[in-house]
C-alpha positions as CSV (number, residue, x, y, z in Angstrom):
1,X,-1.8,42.2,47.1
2,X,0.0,45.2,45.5
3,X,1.8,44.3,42.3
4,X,4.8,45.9,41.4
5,X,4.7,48.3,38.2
6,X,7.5,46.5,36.3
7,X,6.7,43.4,36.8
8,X,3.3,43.4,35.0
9,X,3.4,41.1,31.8
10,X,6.6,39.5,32.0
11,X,5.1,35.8,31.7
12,X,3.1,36.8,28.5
13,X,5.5,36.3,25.7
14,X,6.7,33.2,27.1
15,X,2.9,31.6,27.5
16,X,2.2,33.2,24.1
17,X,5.1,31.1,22.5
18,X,4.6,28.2,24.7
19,X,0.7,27.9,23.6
20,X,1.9,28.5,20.1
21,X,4.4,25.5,20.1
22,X,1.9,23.4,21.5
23,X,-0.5,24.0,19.4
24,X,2.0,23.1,16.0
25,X,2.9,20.2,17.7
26,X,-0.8,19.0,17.9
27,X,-1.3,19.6,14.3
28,X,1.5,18.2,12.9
29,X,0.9,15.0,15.1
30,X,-2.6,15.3,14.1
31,X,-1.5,15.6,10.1
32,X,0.6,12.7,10.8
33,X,-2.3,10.2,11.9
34,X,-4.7,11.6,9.2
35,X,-2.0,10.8,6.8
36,X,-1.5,6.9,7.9
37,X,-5.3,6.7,8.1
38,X,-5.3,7.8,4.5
39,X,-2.9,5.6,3.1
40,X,-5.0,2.5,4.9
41,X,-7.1,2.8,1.9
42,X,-4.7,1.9,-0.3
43,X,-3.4,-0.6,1.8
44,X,-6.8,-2.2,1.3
45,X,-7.6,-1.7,-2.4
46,X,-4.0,-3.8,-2.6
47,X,-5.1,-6.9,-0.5
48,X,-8.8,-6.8,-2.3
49,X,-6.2,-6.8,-5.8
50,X,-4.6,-9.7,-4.4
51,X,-8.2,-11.7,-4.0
52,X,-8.7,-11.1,-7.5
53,X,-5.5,-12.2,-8.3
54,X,-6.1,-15.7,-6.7
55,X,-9.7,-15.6,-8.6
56,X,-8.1,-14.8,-12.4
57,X,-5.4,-17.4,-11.4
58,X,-7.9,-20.3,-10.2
59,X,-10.1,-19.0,-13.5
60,X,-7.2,-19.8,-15.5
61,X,-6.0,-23.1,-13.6
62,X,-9.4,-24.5,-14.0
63,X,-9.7,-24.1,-17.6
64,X,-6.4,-25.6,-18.6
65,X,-7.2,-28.4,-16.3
66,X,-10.7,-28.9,-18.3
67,X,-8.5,-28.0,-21.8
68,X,-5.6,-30.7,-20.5
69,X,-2.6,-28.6,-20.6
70,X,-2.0,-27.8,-17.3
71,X,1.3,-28.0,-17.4
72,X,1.7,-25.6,-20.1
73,X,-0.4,-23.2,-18.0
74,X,2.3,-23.7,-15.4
75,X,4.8,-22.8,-17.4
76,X,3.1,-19.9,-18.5
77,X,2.8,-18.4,-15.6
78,X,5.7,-19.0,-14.5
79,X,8.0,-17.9,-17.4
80,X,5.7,-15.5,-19.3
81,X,6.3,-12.0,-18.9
82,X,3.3,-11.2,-21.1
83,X,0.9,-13.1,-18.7
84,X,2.0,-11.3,-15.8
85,X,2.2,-8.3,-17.2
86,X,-1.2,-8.6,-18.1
87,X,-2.5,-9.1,-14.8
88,X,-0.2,-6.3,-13.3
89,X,-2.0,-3.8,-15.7
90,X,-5.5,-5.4,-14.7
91,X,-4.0,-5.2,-10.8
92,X,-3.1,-1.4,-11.7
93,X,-6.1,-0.6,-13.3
94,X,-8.6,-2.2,-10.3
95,X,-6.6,-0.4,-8.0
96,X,-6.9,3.0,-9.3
97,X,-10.6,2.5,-9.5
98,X,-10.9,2.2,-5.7
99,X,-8.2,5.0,-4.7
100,X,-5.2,6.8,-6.4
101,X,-1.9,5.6,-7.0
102,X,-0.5,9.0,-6.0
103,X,-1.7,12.6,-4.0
104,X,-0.5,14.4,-1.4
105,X,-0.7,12.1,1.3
106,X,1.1,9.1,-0.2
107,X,2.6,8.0,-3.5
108,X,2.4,4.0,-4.2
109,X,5.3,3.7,-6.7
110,X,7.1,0.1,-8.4
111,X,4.0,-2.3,-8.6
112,X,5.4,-5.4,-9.1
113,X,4.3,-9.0,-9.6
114,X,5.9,-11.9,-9.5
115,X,6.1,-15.8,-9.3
116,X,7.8,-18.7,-8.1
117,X,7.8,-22.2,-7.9
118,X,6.9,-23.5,-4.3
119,X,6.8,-27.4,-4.4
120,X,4.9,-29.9,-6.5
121,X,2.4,-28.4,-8.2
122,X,2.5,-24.7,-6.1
123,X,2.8,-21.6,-7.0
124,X,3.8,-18.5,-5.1
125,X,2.6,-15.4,-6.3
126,X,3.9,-12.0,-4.8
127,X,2.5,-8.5,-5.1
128,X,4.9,-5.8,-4.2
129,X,5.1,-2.4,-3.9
130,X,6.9,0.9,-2.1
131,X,4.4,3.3,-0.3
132,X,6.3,6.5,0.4
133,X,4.2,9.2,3.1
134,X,4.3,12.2,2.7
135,X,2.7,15.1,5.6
136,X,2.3,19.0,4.7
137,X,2.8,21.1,7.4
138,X,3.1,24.9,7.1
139,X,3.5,24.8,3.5
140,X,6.3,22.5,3.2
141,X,6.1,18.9,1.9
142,X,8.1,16.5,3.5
143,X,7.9,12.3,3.2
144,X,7.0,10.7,6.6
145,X,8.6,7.4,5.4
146,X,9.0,4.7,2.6
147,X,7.5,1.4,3.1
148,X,8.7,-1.9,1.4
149,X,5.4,-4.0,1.0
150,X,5.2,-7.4,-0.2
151,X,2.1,-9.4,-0.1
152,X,2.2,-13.2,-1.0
153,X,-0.1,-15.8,-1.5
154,X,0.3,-19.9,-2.5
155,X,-1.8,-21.3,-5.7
156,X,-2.2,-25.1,-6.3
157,X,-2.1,-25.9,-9.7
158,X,-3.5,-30.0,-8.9
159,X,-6.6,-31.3,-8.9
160,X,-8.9,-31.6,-6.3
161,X,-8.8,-35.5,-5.2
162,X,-12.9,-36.7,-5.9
């Protein structure tokens, strides 16, 4: 087979550019799952928060029910900005232990906790917060997405029947 002389590299630049696209697509896509395994972490330092949450609460419903003012405790918690405050710092803080609140990956931003009367003698206690994304890719910073999350769990402030 003879080739021609002016037909020898034509296809070059177009398979250089072609490998080179492919190979930015893999990355970003590649930055973009690394990014949502990153902020998985914080997704589970919130729901181990919320256990503790349950724990301080039950702590606290125990020992007005051996003190005899439960109902004050119920009112309390569910008009008292300084109790629930409290527990939003101690939320904050235990968080922030296992991971960061904020890097380059994600940003967890409006913690939030808050409570509401569910029945007789129930409490519904919500933990919410936004978690914005964020991917780098050749050396621009750019958010992914911005997720609403609200996680919610039911206390009973009764008595256990004996």
């Amino acid at each position: 087979m003879k080739l021609r002389p002016d037909t020898r590299g034509e296809g070059e630049l177009f398979t250089v550019f072609a490998v080179a696209a492919m190979f930015l697509l893999l990355s970003l896509l590649l930055t973009v799952i690394g990014t949502e395994t990153r902020t998985d972490q914080i997704r589970r330092a919130v729901t181990d928060e919320m256990a503790a949450i349950e724990y301080r609460i039950t702590e606290d419903t125990y020992r007005a029910l051996r003190e005899g003012d439960l109902a004050d405790y119920e009112r309390i918690l569910l008009r008292s900005e300084g109790y629930r405050d409290a527990l939003l710092r101690m939320a904050e803080e235990h968080i922030s232990e296992h991971c960061s609140l904020s890097n380059a990956y994600y940003e967890l931003d409006g913690l939030a906790l808050s409570f509401a009367r569910e029945g007789e003698g129930c409490v519904r206690y919500t933990l919410s917060f936004s978690l914005s994304t964020y991917v780098t890719f050749l050396g621009i910073r750019g958010r992914i997405r911005t997720e609403d999350i609200s996680l919610s769990a039911v206390h009973t402030l009764t008595a256990l029947p004996d």
